[in-house]
PAZAPA-4460 file (N, C-alpha, C; in steps of 0.05 Angstrom, whole numbers, plus 32768, in hexadecimal, padded with zeros to 4 digits):
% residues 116
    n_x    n_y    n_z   ca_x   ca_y   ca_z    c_x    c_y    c_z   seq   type   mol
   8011   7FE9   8000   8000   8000   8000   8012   8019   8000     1      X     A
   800C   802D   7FF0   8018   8046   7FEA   8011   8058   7FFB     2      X     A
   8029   806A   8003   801E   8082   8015   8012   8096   8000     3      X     A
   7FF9   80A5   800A   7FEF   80B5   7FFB   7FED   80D6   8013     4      X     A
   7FFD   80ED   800F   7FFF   8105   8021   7FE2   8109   8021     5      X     A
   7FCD   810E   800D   7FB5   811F   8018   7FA6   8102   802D     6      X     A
   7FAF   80F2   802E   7F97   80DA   8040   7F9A   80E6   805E     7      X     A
   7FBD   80E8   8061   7FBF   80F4   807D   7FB7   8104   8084     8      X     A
   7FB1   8112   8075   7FAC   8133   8079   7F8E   8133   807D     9      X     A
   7F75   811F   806C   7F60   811C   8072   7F58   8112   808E    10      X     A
   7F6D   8102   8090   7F66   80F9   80A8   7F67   8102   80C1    11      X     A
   7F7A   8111   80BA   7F7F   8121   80D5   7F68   812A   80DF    12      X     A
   7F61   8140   80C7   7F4D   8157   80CA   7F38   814B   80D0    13      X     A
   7F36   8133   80C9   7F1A   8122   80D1   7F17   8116   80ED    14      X     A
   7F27   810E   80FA   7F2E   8106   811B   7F34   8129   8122    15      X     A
   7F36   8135   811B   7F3B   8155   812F   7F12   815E   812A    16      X     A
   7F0D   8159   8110   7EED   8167   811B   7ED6   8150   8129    17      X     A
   7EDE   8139   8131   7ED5   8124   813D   7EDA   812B   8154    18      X     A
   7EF2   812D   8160   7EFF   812F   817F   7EE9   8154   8180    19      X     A
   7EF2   8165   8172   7EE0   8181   8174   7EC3   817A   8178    20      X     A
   7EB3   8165   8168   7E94   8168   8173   7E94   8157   8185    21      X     A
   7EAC   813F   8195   7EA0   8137   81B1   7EAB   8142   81C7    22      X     A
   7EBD   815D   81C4   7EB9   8169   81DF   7EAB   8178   81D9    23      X     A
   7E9F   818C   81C7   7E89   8193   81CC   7E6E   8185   81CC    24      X     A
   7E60   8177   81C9   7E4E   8164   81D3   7E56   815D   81F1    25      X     A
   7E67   8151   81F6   7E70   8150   8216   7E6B   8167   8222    26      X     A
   7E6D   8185   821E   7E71   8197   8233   7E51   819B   822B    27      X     A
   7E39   819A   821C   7E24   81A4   8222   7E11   8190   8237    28      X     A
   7E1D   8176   8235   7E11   8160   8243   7E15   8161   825C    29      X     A
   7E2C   817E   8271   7E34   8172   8283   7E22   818E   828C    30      X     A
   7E17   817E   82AC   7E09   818D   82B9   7E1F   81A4   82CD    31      X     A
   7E0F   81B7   82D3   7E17   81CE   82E3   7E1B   81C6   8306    32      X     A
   7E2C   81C7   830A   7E2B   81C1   832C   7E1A   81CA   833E    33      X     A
   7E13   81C3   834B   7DFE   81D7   8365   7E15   81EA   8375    34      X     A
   7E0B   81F6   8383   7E1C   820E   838F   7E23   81FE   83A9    35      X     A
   7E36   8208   83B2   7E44   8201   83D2   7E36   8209   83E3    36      X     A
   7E23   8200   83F1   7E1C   8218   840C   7E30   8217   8422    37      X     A
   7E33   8230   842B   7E4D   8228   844C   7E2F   820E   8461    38      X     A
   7E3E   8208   846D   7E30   81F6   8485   7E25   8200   849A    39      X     A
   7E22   8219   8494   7E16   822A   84B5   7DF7   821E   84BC    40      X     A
   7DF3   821D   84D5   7DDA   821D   84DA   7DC9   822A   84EB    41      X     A
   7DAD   8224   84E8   7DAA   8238   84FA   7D8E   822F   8508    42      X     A
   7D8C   823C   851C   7D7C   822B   8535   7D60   823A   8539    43      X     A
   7D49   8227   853A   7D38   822E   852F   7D21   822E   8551    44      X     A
   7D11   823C   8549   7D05   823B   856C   7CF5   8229   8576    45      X     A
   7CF2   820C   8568   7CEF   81F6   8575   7D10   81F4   857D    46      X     A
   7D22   81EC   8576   7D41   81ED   8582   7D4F   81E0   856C    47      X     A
   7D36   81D9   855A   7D49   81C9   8547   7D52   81D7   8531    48      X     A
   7D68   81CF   8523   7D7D   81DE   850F   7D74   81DF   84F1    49      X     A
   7D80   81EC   84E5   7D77   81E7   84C2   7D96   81EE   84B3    50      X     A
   7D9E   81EC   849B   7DAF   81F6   8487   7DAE   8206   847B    51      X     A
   7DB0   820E   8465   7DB7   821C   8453   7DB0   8204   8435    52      X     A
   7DA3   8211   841F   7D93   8204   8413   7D93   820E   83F8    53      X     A
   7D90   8201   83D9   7D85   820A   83BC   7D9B   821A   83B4    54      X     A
   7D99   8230   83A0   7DAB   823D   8398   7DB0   8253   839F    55      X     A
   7DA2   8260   83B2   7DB1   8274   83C5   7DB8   8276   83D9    56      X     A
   7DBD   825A   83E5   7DBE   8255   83FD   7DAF   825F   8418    57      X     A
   7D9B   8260   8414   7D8A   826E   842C   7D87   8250   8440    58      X     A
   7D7F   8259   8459   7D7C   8249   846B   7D60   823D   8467    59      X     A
   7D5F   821E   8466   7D46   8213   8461   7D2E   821A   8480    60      X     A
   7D16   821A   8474   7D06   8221   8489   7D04   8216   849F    61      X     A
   7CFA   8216   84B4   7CF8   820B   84CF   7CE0   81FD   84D3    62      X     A
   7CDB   81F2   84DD   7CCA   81D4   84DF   7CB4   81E0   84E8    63      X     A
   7C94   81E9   84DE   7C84   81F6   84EF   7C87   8216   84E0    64      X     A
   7C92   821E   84CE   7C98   8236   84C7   7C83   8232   84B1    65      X     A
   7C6C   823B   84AA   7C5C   823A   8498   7C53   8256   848D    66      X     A
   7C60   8261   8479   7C5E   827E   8470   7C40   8279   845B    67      X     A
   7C33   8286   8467   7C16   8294   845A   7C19   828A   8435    68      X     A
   7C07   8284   842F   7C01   8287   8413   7C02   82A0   8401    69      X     A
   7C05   829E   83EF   7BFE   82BE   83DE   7BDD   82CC   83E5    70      X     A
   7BCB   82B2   83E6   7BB3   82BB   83E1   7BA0   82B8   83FB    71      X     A
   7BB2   82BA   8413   7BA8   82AC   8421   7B9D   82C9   8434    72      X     A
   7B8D   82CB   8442   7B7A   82E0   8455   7B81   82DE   846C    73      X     A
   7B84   82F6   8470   7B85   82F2   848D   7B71   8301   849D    74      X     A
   7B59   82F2   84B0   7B48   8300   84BC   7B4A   830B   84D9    75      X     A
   7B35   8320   84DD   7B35   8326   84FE   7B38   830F   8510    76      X     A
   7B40   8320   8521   7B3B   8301   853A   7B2F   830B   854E    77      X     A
   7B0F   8319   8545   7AFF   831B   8553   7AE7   8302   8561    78      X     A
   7AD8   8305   8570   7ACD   82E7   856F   7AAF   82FB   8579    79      X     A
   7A95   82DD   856F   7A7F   82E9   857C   7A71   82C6   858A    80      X     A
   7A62   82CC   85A0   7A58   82C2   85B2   7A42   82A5   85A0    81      X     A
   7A3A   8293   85A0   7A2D   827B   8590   7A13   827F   85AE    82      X     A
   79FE   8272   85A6   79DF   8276   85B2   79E8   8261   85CB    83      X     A
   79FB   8245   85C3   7A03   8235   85DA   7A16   823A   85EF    84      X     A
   7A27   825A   85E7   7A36   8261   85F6   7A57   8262   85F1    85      X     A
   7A5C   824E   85DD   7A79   824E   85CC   7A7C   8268   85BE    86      X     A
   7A95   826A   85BA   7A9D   8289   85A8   7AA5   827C   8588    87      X     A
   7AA4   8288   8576   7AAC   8284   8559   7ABB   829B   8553    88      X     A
   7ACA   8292   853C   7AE1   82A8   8531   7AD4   82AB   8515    89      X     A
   7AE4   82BC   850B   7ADF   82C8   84EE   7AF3   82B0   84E1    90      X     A
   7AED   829F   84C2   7AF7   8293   84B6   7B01   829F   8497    91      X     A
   7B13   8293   848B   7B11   829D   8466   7AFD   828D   845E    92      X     A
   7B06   8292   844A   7B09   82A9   8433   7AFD   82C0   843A    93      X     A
   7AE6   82CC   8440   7ACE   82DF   8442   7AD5   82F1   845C    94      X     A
   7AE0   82DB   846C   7AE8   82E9   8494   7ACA   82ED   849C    95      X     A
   7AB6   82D5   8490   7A99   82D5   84A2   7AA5   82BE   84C1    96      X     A
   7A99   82C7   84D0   7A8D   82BC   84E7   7A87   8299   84DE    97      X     A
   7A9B   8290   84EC   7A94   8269   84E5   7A78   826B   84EF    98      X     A
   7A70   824D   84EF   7A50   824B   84F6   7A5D   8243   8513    99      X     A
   7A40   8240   8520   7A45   823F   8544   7A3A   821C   8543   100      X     A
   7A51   820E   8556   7A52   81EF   8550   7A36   81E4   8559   101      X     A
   7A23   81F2   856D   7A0A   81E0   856E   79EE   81F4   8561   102      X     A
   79FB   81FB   8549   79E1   820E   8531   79E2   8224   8536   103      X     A
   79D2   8239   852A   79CE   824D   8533   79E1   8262   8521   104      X     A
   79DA   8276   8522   79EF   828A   8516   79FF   8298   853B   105      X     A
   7A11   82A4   853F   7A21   82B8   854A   7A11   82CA   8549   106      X     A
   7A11   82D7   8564   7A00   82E9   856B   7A0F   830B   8569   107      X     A
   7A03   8316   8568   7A1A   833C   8566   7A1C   8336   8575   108      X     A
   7A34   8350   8576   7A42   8354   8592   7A27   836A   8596   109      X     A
   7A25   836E   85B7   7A15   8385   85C0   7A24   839D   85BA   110      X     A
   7A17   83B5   85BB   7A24   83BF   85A9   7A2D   83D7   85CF   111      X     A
   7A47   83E8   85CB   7A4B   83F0   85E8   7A3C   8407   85EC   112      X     A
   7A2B   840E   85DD   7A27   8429   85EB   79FE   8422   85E2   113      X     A
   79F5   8423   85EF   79D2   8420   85EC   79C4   842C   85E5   114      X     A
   79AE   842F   85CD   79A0   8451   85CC   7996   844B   85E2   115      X     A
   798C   8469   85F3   7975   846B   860D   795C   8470   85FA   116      X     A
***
């Protein structure tokens, strides 16, 4: 078999853009690391601890820490008197007066000052 100069030369160029599209294919396939959080912790007022958490490292919540909804109401915490004698609170959505547990609607408050 004869040496022929352009075979080498093809070939080269042909193993250099082969090796070129598998590191690039390799570098889009490789995933991004998660971030380091430091290990601090921090003590939560049952006594128990939490970390640091996700991609900005914030401290994960505390056990019992339940932050409000977007849509969520918040009503008076007035109460009125039930016909059996129990008190009822104001509920959501609306902040009406729950029902009184043995029937009946919630009675007004008297009102403080009386016409004569």
């Amino acid at each position: 078999m004869a040496y022929v100069p352009g075979d080498m030369k093809r070939s080269s160029a042909l193993l250099f853009l082969a090796g070129l599209l598998c590191a690039c294919a390799a570098k889009q396939d490789t995933p991004t690391a998660a971030p380091s959080c430091t290990e601090e912790a921090k003590v939560c007022p049952d006594g128990s601890t939490v970390g640091r958490t996700g991609p900005a490292c914030e401290f994960a919540a505390c056990p019992g820490d339940a932050e409000p909804e977007p849509d969520a109401v918040m009503c008076t915490q007035d109460a009125r008197e039930c016909p059996d004698g129990s008190y009822v609170g104001r509920t959501g959505p609306d902040c009406e007066f729950a029902a009184c547990p043995g029937g009946g609607e919630p009675m007004e408050p008297a009102s403080a000052t009386e016409p004569s």
